[in-house]
C-alpha positions as CSV (number, residue, x, y, z in Angstrom):
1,X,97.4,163.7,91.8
2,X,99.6,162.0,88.9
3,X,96.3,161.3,87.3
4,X,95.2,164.8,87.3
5,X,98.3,166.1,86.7
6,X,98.4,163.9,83.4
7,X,95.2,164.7,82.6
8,X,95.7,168.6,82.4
9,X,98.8,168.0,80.7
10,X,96.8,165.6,77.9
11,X,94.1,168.3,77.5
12,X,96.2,171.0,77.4
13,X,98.4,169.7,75.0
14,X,95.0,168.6,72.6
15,X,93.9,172.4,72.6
16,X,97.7,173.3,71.8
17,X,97.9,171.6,69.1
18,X,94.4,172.7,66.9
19,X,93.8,175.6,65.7
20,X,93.4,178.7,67.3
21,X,90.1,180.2,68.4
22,X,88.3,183.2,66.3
23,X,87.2,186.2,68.2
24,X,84.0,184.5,67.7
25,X,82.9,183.7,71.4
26,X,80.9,180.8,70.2
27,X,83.5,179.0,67.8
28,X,85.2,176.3,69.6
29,X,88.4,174.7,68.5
30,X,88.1,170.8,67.0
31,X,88.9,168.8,69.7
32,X,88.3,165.2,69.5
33,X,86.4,164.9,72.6
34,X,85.9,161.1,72.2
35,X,89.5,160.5,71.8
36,X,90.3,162.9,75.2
37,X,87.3,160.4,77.3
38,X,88.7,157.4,76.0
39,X,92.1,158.5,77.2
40,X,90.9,159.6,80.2
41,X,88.8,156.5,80.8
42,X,91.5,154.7,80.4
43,X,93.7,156.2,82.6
44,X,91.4,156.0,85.3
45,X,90.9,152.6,84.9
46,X,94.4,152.5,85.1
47,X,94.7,154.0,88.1
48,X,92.0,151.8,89.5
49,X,93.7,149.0,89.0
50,X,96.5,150.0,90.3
51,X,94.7,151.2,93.6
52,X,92.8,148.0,94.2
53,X,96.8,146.1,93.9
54,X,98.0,148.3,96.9
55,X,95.0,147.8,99.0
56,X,95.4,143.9,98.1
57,X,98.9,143.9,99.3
58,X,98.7,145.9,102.1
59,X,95.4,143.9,103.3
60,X,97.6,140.9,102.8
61,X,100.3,142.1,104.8
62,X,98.1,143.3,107.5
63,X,96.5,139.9,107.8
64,X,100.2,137.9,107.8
65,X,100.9,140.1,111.1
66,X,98.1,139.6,112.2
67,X,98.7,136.1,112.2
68,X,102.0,135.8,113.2
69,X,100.7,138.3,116.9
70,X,97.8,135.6,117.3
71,X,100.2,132.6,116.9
72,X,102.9,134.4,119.8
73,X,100.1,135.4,122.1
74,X,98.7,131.8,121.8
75,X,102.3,130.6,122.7
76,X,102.7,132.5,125.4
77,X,99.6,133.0,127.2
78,X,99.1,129.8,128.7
79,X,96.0,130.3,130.9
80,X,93.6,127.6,130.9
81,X,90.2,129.1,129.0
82,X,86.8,128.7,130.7
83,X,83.7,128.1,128.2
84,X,80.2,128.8,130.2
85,X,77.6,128.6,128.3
86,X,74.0,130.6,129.2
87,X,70.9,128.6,128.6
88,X,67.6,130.2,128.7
């Protein structure tokens, strides 16, 4: 949402500052429409980035717990394990 949010805010402030429409339906104001996609490229890539860190740590975090549960069970379940082994 702070990605759209910033967005909007971006765009708006682009069409703010050029100049104003004519009653003309079909004139457009001069807005540097490359310039606004780069930005927003960027920012998305941005965000991306960002993103894929969070899911990194929070993977990595997950997996350390993981661990640490599979290293106390092993401790304390000490029931002898019984391979058998099906052959056709």
């Amino acid at each position: 949402m702070k990605t759209l949010a910033t967005l909007v805010l971006v765009t708006t402030a682009v069409f703010a500052a050029t100049p104003a429409v004519q009653a003309n339906e079909l004139s457009l104001p001069s807005v540097n429409t490359q310039a606004v996609s780069a930005f927003a490229a960027e920012l998305m890539s941005q965000q991306m980035a960002e993103l894929k860190m969070a899911i990194l740590e929070q993977s990595q975090k997950a997996i350390a717990e993981l661990e640490i549960t599979l290293v106390k069970s092993a401790e304390t379940e000490k029931e002898p394990v019984i391979a058998v082994a099906k052959v056709d």
